[in-house]
C-alpha positions in Angstrom: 217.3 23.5 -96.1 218.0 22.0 -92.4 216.8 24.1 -89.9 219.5 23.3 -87.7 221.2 25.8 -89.4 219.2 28.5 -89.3 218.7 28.5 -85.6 222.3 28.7 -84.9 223.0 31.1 -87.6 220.4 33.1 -85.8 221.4 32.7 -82.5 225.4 33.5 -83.2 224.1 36.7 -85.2 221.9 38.1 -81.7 224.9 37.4 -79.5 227.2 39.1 -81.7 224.3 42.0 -81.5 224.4 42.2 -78.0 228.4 41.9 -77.4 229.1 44.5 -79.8 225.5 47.0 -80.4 224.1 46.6 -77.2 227.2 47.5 -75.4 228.0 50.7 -77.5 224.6 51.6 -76.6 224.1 51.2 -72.7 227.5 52.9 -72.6 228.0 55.5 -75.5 224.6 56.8 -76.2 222.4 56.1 -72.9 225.4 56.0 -70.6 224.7 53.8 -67.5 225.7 54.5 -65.1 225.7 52.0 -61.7 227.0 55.0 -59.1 223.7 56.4 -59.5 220.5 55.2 -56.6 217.8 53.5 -59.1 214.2 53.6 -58.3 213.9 50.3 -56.6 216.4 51.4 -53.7 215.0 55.0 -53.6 211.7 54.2 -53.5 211.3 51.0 -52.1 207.9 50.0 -50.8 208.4 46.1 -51.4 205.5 46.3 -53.0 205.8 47.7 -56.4 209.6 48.9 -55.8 211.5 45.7 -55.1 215.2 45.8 -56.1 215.6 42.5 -57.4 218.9 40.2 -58.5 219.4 40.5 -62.5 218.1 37.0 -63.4 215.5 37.8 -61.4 213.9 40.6 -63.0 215.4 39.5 -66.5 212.9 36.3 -66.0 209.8 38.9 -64.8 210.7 41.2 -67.9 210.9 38.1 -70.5 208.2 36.7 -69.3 206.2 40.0 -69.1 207.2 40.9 -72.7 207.2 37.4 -74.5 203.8 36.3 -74.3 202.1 34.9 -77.0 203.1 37.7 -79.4 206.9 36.0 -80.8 204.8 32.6 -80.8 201.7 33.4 -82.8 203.3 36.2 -85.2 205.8 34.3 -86.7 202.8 30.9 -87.2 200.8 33.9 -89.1 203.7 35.4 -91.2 205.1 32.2 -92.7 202.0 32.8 -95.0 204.0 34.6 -96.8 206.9 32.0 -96.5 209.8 31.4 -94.2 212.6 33.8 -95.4 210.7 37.1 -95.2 209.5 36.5 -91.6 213.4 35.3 -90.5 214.8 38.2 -91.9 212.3 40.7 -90.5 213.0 39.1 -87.1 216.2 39.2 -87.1 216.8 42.9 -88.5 214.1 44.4 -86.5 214.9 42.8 -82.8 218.0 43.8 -83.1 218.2 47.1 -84.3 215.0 48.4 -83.4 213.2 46.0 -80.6 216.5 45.7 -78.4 216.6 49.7 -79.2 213.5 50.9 -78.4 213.1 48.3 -75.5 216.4 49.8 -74.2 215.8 53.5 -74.1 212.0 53.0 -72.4 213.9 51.5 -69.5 216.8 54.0 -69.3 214.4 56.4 -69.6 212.0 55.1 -66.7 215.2 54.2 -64.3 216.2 57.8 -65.0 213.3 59.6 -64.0 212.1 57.9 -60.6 210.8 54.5 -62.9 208.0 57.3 -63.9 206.0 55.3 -66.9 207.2 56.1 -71.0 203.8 58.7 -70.7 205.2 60.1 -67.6 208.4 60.8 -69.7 205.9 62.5 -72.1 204.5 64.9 -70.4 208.7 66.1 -69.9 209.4 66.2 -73.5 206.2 67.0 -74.9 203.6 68.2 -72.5 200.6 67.3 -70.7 198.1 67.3 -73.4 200.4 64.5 -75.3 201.1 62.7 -72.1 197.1 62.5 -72.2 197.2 61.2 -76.0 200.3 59.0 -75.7 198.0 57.3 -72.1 194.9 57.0 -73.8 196.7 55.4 -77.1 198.2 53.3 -74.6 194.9 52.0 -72.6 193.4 51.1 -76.3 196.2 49.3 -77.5 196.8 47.5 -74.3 193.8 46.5 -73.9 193.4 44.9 -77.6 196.3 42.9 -76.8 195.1 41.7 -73.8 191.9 40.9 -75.6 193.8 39.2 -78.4 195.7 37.1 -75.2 192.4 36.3 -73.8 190.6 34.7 -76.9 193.7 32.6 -77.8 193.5 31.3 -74.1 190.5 30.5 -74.0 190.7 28.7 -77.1 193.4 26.5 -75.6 192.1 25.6 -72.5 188.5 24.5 -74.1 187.8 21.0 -74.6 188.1 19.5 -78.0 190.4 18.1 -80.3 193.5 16.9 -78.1 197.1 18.0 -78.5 198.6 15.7 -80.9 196.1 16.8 -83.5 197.3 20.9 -82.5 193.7 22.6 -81.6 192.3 23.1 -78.4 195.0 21.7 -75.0 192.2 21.3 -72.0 195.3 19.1 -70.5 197.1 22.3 -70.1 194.6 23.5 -67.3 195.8 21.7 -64.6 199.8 23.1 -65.1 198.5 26.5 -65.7 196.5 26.7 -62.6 199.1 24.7 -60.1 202.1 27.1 -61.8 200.3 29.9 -59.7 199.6 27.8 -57.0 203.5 27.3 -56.9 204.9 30.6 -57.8 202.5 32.0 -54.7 204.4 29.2 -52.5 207.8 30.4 -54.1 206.7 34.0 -53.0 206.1 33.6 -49.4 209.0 31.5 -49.0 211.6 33.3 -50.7 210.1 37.0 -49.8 208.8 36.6 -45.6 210.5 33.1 -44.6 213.6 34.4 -46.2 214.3 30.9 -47.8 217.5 30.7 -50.9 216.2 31.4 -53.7 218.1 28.3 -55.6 216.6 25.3 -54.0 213.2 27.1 -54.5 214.0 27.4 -58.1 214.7 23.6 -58.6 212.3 22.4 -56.6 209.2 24.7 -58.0 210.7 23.7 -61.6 210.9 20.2 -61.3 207.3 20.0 -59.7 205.7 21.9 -62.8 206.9 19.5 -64.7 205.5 16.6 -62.9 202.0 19.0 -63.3 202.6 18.8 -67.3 202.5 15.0 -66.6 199.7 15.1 -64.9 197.9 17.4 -67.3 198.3 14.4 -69.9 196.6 12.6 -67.3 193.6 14.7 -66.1 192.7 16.9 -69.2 190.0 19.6 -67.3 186.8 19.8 -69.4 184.4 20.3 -67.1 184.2 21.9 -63.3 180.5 20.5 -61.0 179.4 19.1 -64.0 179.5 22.6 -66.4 181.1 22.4 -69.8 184.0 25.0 -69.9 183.6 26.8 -73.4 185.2 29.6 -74.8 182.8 31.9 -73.5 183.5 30.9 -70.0 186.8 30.4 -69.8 186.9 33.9 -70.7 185.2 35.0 -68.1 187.1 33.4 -65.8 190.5 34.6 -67.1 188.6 38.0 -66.8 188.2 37.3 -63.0 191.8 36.1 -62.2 193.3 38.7 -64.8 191.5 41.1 -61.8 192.9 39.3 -58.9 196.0 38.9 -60.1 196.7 42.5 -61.3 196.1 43.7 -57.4 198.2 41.7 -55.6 201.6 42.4 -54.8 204.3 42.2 -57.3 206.3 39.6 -55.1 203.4 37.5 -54.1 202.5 36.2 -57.9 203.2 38.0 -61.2 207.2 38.1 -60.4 207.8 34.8 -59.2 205.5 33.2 -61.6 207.4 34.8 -64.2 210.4 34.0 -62.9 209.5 30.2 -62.7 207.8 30.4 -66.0 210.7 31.7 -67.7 212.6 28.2 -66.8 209.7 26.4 -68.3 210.7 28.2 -71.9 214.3 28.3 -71.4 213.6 24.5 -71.3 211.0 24.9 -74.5 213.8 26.6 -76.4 216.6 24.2 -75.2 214.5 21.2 -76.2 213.3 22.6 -79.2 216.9 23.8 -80.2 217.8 19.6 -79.3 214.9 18.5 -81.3 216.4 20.5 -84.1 219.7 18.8 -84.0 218.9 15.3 -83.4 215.9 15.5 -85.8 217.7 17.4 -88.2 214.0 18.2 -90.1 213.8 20.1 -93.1 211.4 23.0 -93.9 208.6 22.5 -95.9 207.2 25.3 -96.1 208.6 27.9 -98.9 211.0 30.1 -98.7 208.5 33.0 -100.5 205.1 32.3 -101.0 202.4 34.1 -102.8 199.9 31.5 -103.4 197.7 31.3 -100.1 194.5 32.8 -101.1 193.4 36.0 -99.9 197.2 36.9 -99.0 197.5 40.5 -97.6 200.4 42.5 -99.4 204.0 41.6 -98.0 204.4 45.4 -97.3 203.1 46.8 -94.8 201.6 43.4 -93.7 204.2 41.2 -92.7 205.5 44.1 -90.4 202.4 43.9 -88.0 202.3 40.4 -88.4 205.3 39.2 -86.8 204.9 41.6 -84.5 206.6 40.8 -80.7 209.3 39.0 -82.4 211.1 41.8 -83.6 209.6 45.0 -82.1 206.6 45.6 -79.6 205.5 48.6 -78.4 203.5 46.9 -75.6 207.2 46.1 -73.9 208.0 49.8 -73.5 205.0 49.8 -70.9 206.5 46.9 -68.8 209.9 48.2 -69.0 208.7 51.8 -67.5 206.0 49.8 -65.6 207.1 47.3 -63.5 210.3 46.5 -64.8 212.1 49.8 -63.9 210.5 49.4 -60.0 212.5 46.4 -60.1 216.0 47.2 -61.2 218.8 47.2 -58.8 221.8 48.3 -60.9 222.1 50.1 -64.2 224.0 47.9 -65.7 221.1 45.4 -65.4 219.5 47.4 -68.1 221.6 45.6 -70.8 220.5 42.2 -70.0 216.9 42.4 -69.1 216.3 45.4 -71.7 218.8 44.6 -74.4 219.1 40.9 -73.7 215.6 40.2 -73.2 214.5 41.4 -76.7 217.2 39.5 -78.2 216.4 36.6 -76.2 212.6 36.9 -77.8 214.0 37.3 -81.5 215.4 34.4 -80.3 212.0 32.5 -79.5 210.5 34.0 -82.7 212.8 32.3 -84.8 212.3 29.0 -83.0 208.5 29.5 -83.8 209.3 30.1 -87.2 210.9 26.6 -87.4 208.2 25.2 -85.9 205.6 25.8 -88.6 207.9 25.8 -91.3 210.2 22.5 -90.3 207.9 20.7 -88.2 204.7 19.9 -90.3 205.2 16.5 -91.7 205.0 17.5 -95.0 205.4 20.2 -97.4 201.7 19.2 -98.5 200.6 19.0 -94.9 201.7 22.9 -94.7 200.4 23.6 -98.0 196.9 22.5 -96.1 197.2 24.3 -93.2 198.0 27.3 -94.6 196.0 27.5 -98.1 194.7 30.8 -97.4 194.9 34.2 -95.0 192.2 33.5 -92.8 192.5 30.2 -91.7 196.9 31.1 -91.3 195.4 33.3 -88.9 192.5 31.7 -86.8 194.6 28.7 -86.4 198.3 29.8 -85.8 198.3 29.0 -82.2 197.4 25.5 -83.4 199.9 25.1 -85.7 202.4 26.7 -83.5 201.4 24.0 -80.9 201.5 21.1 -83.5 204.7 22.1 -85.0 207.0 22.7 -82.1 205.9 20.1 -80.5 206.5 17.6 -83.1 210.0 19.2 -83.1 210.3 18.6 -79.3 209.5 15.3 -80.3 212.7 14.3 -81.8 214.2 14.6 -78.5 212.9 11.8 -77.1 209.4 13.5 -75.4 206.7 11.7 -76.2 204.6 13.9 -78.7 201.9 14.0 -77.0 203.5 15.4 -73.8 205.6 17.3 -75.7 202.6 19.4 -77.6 201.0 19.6 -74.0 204.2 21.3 -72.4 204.4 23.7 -75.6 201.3 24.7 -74.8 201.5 25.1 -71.4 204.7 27.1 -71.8 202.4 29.6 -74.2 199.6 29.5 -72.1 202.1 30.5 -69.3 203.5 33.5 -70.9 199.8 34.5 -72.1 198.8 34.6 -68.5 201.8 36.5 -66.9 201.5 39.1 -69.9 197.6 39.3 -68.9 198.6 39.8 -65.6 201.1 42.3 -66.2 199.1 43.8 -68.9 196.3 44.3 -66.8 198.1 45.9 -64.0 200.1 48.2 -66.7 196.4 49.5 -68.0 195.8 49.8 -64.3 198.5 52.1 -63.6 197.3 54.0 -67.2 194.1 54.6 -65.8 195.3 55.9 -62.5 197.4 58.5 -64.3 195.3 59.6 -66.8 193.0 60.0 -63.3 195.8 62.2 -61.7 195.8 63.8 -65.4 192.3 64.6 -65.4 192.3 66.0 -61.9 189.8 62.7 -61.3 190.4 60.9 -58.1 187.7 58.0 -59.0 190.1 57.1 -61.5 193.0 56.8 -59.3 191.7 54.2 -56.7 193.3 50.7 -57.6 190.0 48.4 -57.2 188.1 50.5 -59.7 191.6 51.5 -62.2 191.5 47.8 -62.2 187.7 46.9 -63.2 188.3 49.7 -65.9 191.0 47.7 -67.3 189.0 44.2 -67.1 186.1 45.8 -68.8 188.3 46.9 -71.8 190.4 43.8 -72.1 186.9 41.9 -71.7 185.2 44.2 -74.3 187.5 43.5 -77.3 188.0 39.8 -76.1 183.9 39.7 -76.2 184.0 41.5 -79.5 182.1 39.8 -82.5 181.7 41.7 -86.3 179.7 40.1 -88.9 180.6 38.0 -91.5 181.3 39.8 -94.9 179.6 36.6 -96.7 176.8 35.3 -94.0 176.4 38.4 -91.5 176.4 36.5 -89.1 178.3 37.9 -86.0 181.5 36.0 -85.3 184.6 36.1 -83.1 187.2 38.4 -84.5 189.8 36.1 -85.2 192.4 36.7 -87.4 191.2 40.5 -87.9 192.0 41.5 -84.1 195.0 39.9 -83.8 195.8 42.2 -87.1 194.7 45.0 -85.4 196.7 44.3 -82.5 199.8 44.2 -84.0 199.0 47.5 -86.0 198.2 49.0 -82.6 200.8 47.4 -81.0 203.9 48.3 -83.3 202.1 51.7 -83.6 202.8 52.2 -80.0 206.5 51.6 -80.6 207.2 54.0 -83.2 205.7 56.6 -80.4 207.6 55.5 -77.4 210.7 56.1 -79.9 209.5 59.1 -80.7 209.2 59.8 -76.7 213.2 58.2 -76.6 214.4 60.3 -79.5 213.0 63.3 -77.6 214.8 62.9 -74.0 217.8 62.2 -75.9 217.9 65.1 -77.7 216.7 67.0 -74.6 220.3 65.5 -73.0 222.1 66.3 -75.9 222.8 62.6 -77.0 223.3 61.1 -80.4 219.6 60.4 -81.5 220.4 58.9 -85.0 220.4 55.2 -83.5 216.3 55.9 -82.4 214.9 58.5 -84.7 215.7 56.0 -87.9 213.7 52.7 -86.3 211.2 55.9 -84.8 210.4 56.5 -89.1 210.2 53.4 -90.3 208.1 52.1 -87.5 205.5 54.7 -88.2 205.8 54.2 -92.2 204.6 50.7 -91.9 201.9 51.1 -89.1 200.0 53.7 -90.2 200.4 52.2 -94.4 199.0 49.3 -92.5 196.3 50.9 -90.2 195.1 52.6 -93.9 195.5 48.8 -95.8 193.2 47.7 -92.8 190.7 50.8 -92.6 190.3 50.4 -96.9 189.3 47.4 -96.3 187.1 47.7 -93.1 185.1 50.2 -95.5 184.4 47.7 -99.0 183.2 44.9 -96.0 181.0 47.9 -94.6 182.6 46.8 -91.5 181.9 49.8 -89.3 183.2 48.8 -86.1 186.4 47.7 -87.0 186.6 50.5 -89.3 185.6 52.8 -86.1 188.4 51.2 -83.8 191.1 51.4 -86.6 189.7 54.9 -86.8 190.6 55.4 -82.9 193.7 54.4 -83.2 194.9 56.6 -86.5 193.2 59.5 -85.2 195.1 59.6 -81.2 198.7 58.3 -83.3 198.6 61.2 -85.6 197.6 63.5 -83.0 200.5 62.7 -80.6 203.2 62.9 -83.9 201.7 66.3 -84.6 202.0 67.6 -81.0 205.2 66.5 -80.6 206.1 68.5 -83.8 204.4 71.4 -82.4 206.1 71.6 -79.4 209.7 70.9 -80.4 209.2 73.5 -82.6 208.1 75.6 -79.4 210.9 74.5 -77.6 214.7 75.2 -77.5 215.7 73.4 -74.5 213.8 71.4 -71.5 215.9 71.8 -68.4 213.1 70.2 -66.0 213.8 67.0 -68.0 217.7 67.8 -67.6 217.2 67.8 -63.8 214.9 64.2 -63.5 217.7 62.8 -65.7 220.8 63.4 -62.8 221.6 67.1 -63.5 223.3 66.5 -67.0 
């Protein structure tokens, strides 16, 4: 089948989702309403609270929430072939992603931009705002770790771009992208410079970088061989640095730079599509990779980002909601944005599916589970970028600016990540009455440790026992995590809804399913962990069962306590 067709298909089916569902539900069920102050001009510190045009803050928010999630999910689940992944993507941005991603913000904007735990504590007390913040900090921090490893894979020297595996000519765009977005931060923010020149002239000149990163592949800095090992220390140091500084200096103009470098990716793969017309080769179902993990619950977590992420109800109530200057923003950096990801996702899809040369070539690369997921950033950056190909890039520097474009969005979500797991730790310190915890520098080293710890992580081999990288198995407990979190920050929705008397029919039904498949997977996963007499993982899956079923109970409990909440009717504008 030509993919062309499937990416427009796609992308006339998410516009039609936002024209028609998204509107009914900024305006019928969470009723925006633009009269009303926002945060960002209440509050505004121009530090954190910076009320910001919608493009903007829909390029911080995409950037924040995209990531390497809708890339590398969709290169693992096509194990299982392409048509179960597409329809899972498609289905599940739009009516639970775009949902859930939605009602954080609305909720946030609502309530003085107060985080989705904040919101918590309203609907369901201060023991589960405790819960719903620690769950937070643990699956935060796994995804950051995930982010980390998959970085620092890319940037190590070894096999070059054209052949997919490790992009050391990505470095030098990476690094000069901050360099420039710093520049587009002073300039824009103190000199008071238009914002539109400064747009064209910071995206044309990380381009020329990608050039130059074709040219100047960084292996090595004073002679030292950057590894793995180091380059994750040293994305532990700038994920630290970066997290601290103000929100105008780096992490929002990066992103909003960034976020031109993808809309080219897409456009260009999208082009590539047309012109090159490929075919997939990969099969519509498959069953015969060895080792395959059952379709349900499996495929759920797998995908993960590119249909529904729990991590993005954290930015939306995090940073996002600091930044908003008009209601009606929320549908297109909420809605939108999610949409916009599904949107990415799918182009992923096509990627490994359509853009391996050969149906025997994908047949290699993904022969069994493991290898699907230990090298899907590889074949993500091989396959795209063969696509980009057809439109006239050379392939090489067309699999270089792929995966700068992921590295790109793997750096802004660590720096957002880390800052969110900052602000986590600072109010689980208010929670605890600790004011240690609340101090920024030392929130912050709390969050690098943990993001370090499961990037650090090693388990031994089932076979050899030989300790090894995680792999495949923490990016599949990331997603469990991850998705987890979203079934709970629905949960959280559902409850403010109800509190306000609103339909809740449109949360509570993604809320169910959401948990259904997690916690079947969590249990899939934990099975497992215990015939490998793999006690670690089994420990940390056992972590993040325990504090999910904890929270759904005490939220049971105290709606069951409760008859009205009339504090949360007051945050929410008197209604």
């Amino acid at each position: 089948m030509p993919a062309v067709w499937i990416v427009a298909g796609v992308a006339l089916i998410l516009w039609l989702a936002y024209r028609w569902y998204g509107t009914f539900l900024v305006r019928r069920v969470f009723q925006v309403d633009d009269s009303l102050l926002t945060p960002a001009h209440a509050q505004r510190d121009d530090v954190d609270y910076v009320p910001s045009a919608a493009p903007v803050v829909f390029g911080h928010h995409f950037a924040s929430i995209a990531g390497l999630g809708p890339l590398l999910g969709p290169a693992i689940a096509v194990v299982w072939g392409w048509l179960p992944a597409l329809i899972w993507i498609v289905v599940g941005c739009i009516f639970i992603g775009a949902v859930h991603d939605t009602g954080c913000l609305v909720a946030s904007v609502r309530n003085r931009a107060r985080s989705i735990a904040d919101v918590t504590a309203d609907v369901m007390g201060h023991r589960a705002r405790t819960l719903f913040l620690l769950f937070a900090i643990f699956a935060l921090s796994l995804a950051m770790g995930v982010f980390v490893v998959n970085i620092a894979s890319l940037f190590a020297p070894g096999a070059g771009a054209a052949e997919g595996g490790h992009v050391p000519q990505a470095v030098l765009p990476s690094v000069m992208l901050i360099v420039i977005a710093v520049a587009v931060g002073i300039l824009h923010y103190r000199l008071r410079l238009p914002l539109a020149p400064l747009t064209a002239v910071a995206f044309v000149v990380s381009l020329i970088f990608v050039w130059l990163g074709v040219q100047s592949p960084v292996t090595a800095i004073a002679g030292v061989n950057l590894t793995p090992e180091r380059w994750t220390f040293a994305l532990m140091v700038y994920a630290f640095i970066a997290s601290v500084l103000p929100v105008w200096l780096l992490l929002q103009p990066r992103d909003y730079v960034n976020s031109f470098q993808l809309y080219l990716g897409m456009a260009l793969l999208f082009i590539g599509t047309l012109l090159g017309n490929p075919h997939f080769v990969a099969p519509a179902v498959n069953s015969s990779a060895s080792g395959l993990q059952p379709l349900f619950p499996m495929l759920f977590i797998t995908v993960a980002c590119g249909a529904v992420s729990g991590f993005h109800s954290l930015v939306a109530s995090g940073t996002t909601s600091k930044q908003i200057a008009r209601e009606s923003h929320v549908q297109p950096v909420a809605f939108g944005g999610m949409l916009t990801e599904g949107l990415l996702a799918t182009l992923a899809l096509v990627g490994v599916a359509a853009g391996m040369g050969s149906a025997s070539e994908w047949a290699n690369r993904y022969a069994d589970w493991k290898s699907a997921g230990t090298h899907a950033l590889a074949n993500f950056v091989h396959g795209a970028g063969s696509i980009v190909a057809f439109s006239g890039v050379p392939v090489e520097l067309a699999k270089v600016f792929v995966a700068t474009v992921a590295i790109g969005f793997a750096l802004t979500t660590l720096d957002s990540g880390t800052r969110l797991i900052r602000y986590t730790v600072q109010e689980l310190g208010s929670a605890w009455r600790l004011p240690v915890l609340q101090r920024p520098l030392i929130a912050t080293a709390i969050a690098v440790g943990f993001i370090g710890g499961f990037a650090l992580m090693r388990s031994p081999d089932p076979v050899t026992g030989q300790l090894k990288p995680l792999g495949s198995i923490l990016w599949q407990l990331f997603g469990t995590s991850n998705q987890l979190l979203a079934g709970l920050s629905l949960l959280v929705v559902s409850l403010y809804l109800r509190a306000l008397g609103r339909a809740t029919v449109y949360t509570v039904v993604p809320m169910v399913f959401m948990l259904v498949v997690t916690v079947s997977a969590l249990l899939w996963s934990m099975w497992n962990f215990w015939n490998q007499g793999n006690w670690l993982l089994l420990g940390v899956a056992g972590v993040i069962l325990s504090l999910a079923l904890w929270l759904v109970v005490e939220a049971s409990t105290v709606q069951r306590q409760r008859q009205s909440t009339p504090e949360l009717l007051q945050l929410a504008g008197g209604e």
